[in-house]
C-alpha positions as CSV (number, residue, x, y, z in Angstrom):
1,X,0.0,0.0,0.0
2,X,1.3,3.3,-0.8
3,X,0.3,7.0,-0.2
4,X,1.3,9.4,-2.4
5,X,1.1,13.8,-1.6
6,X,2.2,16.3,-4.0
7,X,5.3,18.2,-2.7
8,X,3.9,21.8,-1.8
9,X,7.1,22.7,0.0
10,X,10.2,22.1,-1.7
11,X,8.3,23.2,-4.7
12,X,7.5,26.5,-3.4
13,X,11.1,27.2,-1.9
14,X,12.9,26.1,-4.9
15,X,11.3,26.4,-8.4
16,X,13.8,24.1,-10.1
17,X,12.4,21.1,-7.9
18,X,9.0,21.9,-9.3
19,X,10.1,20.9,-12.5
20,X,10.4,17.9,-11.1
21,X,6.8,17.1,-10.4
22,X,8.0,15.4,-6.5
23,X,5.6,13.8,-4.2
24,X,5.9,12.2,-0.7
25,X,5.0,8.4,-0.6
26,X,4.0,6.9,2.8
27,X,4.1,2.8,2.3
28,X,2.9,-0.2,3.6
29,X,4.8,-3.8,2.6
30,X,4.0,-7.4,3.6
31,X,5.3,-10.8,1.6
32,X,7.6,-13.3,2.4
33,X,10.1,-15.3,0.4
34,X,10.2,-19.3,0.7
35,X,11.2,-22.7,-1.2
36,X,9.0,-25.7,-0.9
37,X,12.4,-27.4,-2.9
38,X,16.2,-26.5,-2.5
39,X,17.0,-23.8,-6.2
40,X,20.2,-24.9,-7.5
41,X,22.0,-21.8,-7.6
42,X,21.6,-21.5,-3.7
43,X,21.8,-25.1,-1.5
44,X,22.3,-24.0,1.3
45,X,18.6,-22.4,1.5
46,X,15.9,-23.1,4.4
47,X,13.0,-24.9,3.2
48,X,9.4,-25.5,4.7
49,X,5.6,-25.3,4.2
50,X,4.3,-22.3,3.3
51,X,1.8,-22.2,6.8
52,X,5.4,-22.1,8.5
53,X,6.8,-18.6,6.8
54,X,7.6,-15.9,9.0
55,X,5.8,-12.9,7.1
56,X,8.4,-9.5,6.4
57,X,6.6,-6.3,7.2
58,X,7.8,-2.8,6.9
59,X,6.8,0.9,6.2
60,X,8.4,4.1,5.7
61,X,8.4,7.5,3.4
62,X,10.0,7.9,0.0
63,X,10.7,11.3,-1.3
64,X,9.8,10.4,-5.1
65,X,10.1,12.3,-8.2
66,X,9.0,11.8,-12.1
67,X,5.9,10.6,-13.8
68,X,4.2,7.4,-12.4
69,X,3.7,4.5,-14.5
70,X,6.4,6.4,-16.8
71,X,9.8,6.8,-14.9
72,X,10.5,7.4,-11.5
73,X,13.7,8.4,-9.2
74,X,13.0,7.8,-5.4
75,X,14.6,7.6,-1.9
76,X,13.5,7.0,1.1
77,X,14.0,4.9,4.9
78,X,12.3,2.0,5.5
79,X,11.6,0.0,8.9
80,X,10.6,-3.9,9.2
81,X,7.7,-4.0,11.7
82,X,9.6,-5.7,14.6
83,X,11.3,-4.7,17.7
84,X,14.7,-2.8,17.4
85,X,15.0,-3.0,13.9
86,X,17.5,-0.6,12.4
87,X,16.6,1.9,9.2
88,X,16.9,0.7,5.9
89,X,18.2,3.9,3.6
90,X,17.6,3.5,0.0
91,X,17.6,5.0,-3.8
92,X,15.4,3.7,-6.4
93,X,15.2,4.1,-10.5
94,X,11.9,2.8,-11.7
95,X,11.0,2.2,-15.3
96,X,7.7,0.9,-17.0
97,X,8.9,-0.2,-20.5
């Protein structure tokens, strides 16, 4: 999940950043990675049923410029959703080609 505000802030101070078109993105993840069989690129990999995988959860904000479902350049912090987890800083390039 994922909400997404028009920057009315840095716009204003800064007209160049306008030109931008930047937005602030609030988000929501949940999914989980497991292997009912062991890949062959990685053996050493934990398997089990899927009722036995531990869910990964984690929100944070995104300061995001570009045209959605066009081209996008973000970065933001992240946070999994359990007890002294440490920030997760990141920069992302999205295309939709």
């Amino acid at each position: 999940f994922q909400f997404i505000f028009p920057d009315l802030f840095l716009s204003r101070l800064v007209p160049l950043v306008a030109a931008l078109l930047p937005s602030f993105v609030g988000f929501y993840d949940i999914g989980s990675v497991w292997y009912d069989k062991t890949p062959s690129n990685y053996p050493s990999v934990q398997t089990s049923s899927l009722s036995k995988t531990t869910w990964l959860q984690s929100s944070g904000v995104e300061l995001r410029s570009g045209i959605e479902g066009v081209f996008t350049v973000g970065a933001g912090v992240g946070w999994e959703l359990r007890t002294g987890a440490p920030a997760d800083w990141y920069f992302r390039i999205t295309t939709y080609f």
